[in-house]
VEXMARSE-868720 format. One line per field, with one value per residue (C-alpha): residue number from 0; residue in one letter; x, y, z. Coordinates in pm, 1 decimal, padded with zeros to 6 digits. Last residue first. Layout:
REM residues N
gukol = c(NUM;...)
semi = c(a;...)
px = c(X;...)
py = c(Y;...)
pz = c(Z;...)
***
This chain:
REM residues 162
gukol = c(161;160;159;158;157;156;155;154;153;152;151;150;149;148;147;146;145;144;143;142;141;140;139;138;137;136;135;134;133;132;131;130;129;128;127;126;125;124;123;122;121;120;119;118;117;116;115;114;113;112;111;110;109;108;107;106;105;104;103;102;101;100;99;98;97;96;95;94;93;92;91;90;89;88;87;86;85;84;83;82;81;80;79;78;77;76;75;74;73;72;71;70;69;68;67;66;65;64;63;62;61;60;59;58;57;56;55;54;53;52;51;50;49;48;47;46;45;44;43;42;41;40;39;38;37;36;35;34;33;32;31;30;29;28;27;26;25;24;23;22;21;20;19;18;17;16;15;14;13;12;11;10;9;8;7;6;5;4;3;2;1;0)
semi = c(x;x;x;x;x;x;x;x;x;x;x;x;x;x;x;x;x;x;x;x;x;x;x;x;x;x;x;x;x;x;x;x;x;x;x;x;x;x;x;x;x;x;x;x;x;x;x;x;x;x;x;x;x;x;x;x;x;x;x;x;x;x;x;x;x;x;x;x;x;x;x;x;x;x;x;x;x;x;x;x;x;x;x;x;x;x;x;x;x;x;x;x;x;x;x;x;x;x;x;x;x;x;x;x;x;x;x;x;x;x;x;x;x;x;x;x;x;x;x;x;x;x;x;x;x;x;x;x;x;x;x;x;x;x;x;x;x;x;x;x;x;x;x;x;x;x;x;x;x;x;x;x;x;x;x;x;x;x;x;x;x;x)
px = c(08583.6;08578.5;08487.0;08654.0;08392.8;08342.5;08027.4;07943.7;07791.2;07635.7;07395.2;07309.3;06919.5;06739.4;06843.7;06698.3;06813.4;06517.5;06619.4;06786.2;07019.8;07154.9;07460.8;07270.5;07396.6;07210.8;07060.8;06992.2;07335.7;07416.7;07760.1;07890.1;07875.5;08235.6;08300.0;08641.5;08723.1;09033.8;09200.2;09157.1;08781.4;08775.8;08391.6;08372.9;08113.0;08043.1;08211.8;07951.3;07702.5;07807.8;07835.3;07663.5;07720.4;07572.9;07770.2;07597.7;07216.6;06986.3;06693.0;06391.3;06253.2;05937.2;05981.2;06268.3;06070.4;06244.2;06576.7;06873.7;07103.6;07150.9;07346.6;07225.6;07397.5;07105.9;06785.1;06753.1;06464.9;06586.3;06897.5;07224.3;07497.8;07707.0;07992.5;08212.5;08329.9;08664.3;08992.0;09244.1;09092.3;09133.1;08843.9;08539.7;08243.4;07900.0;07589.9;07346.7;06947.9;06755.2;06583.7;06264.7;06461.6;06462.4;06156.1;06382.5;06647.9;06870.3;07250.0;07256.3;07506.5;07427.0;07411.9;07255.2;07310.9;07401.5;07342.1;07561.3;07393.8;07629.8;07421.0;07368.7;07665.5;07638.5;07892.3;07869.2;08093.6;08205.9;08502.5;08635.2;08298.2;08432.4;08215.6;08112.2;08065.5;07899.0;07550.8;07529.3;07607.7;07327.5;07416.6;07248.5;07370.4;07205.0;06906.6;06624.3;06487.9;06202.4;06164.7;06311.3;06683.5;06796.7;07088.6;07437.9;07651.9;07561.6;07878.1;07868.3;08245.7;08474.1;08757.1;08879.9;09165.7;09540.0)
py = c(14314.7;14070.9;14340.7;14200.3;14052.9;14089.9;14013.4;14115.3;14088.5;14282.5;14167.5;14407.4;14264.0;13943.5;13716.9;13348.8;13378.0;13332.4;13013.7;12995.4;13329.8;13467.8;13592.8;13616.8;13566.9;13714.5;13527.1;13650.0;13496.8;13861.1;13911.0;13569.7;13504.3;13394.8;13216.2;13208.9;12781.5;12799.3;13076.6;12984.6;13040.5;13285.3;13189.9;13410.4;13346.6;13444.0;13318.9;13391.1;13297.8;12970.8;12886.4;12692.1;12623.5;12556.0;12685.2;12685.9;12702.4;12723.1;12980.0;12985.6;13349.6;13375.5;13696.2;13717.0;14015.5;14191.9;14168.9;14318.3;14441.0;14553.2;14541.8;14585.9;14536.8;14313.4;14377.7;14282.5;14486.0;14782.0;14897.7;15034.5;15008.9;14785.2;14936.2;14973.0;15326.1;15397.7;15290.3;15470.1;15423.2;15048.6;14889.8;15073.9;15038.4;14879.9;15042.7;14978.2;14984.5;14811.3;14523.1;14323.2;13976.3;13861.2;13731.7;13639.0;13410.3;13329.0;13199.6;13114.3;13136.6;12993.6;13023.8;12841.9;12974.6;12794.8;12954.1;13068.5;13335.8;13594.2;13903.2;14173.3;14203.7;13968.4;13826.9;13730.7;13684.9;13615.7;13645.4;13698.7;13620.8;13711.1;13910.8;13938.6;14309.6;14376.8;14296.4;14352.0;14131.5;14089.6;14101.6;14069.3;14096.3;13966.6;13736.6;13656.9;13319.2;13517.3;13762.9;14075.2;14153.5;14416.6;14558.6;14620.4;14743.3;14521.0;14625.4;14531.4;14529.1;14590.2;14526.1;14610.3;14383.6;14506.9)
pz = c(03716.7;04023.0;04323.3;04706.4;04949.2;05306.0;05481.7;05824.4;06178.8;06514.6;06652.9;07017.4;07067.8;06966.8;07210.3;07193.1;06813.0;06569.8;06342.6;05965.4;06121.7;05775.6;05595.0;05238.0;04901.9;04576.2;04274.8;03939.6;03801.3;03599.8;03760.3;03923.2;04305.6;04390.0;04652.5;04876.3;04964.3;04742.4;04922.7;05249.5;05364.5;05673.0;05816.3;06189.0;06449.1;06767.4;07131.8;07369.8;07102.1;07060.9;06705.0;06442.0;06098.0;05756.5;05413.9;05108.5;05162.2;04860.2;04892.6;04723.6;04707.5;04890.5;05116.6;05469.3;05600.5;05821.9;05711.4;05916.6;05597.9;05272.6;04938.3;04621.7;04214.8;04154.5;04376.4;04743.1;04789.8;05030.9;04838.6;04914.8;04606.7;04489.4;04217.1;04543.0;04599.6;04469.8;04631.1;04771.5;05174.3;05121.0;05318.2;05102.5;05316.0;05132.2;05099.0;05390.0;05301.4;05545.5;05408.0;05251.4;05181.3;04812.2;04590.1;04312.3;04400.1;04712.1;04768.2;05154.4;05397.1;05699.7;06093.0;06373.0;06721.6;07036.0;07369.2;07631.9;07870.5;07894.9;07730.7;07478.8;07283.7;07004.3;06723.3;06357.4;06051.8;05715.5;05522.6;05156.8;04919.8;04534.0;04383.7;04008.5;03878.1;03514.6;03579.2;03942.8;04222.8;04511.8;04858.8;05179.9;05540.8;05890.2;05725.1;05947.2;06119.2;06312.7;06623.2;06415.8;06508.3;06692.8;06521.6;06719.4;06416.7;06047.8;05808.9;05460.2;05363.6;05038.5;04891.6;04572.5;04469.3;04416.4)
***
């Protein structure tokens, strides 16, 4: 059975920029496969549209808040990614505030109505899988400032490729 594993973002407030939610970066040994995506906010009933991407990045990775990722399976051991501020291999974290230099190549663009949120499910041929050792990370991230910046919530889930 896989190892699954989440990076949970609860009601953030976001930084008044284009800003990415959730951030992983495999490790040397650990490729991840990319399960399910998502975003929603709680902080009002205007409707607005919202852009959204995933986005492989290198080098020069988001500044962020350090958030480990959440084992799903209670039986299985802590994920081999760990919390980290800089974006670094084998790091996880979320709500960036500084987005840094690192070119970024975007994989999946959307846009949702806030009122309703977001939610990527690939089937089964769609998942991707960020290779260990690539040097690049992927990022769940807003391209544009949202008109609300308070109450995101979001997350990435991914299963551990050993």
């Amino acid at each position: 059975m896989a190892r699954e594993y989440i990076i949970p973002v609860a009601a953030v407030t976001l930084a008044n920029q284009a800003v990415t939610l959730a951030f992983v970066n495999p490790g040397t040994t650990m490729s991840l496969e990319v399960l399910r995506a998502y975003a929603s906010q709680a902080a009002n009933a205007t409707s607005a549209q919202q852009r959204v991407q995933l986005s492989t990045q290198v080098t020069a990775f988001p500044t962020l808040v350090s958030q480990a990722p959440v084992v799903l399976k209670q039986r299985d051991p802590v994920s081999a990614i760990v919390g980290g501020t800089t974006g670094a291999a084998g790091t996880s974290g979320i709500n960036a505030s500084a987005e840094n230099a690192g070119a970024k190549t975007v994989v999946i663009p959307d846009s949702f109505n806030v009122l309703n949120g977001w939610l990527w499910v690939p089937t089964p041929r769609e998942t991707m899988v960020m290779a260990a050792s690539a040097a690049a990370g992927l990022g769940l991230v807003f391209p544009v400032a949202p008109a609300t910046l308070t109450s995101w919530s979001a997350g990435l889930v991914f299963s551990e490729l050993g």
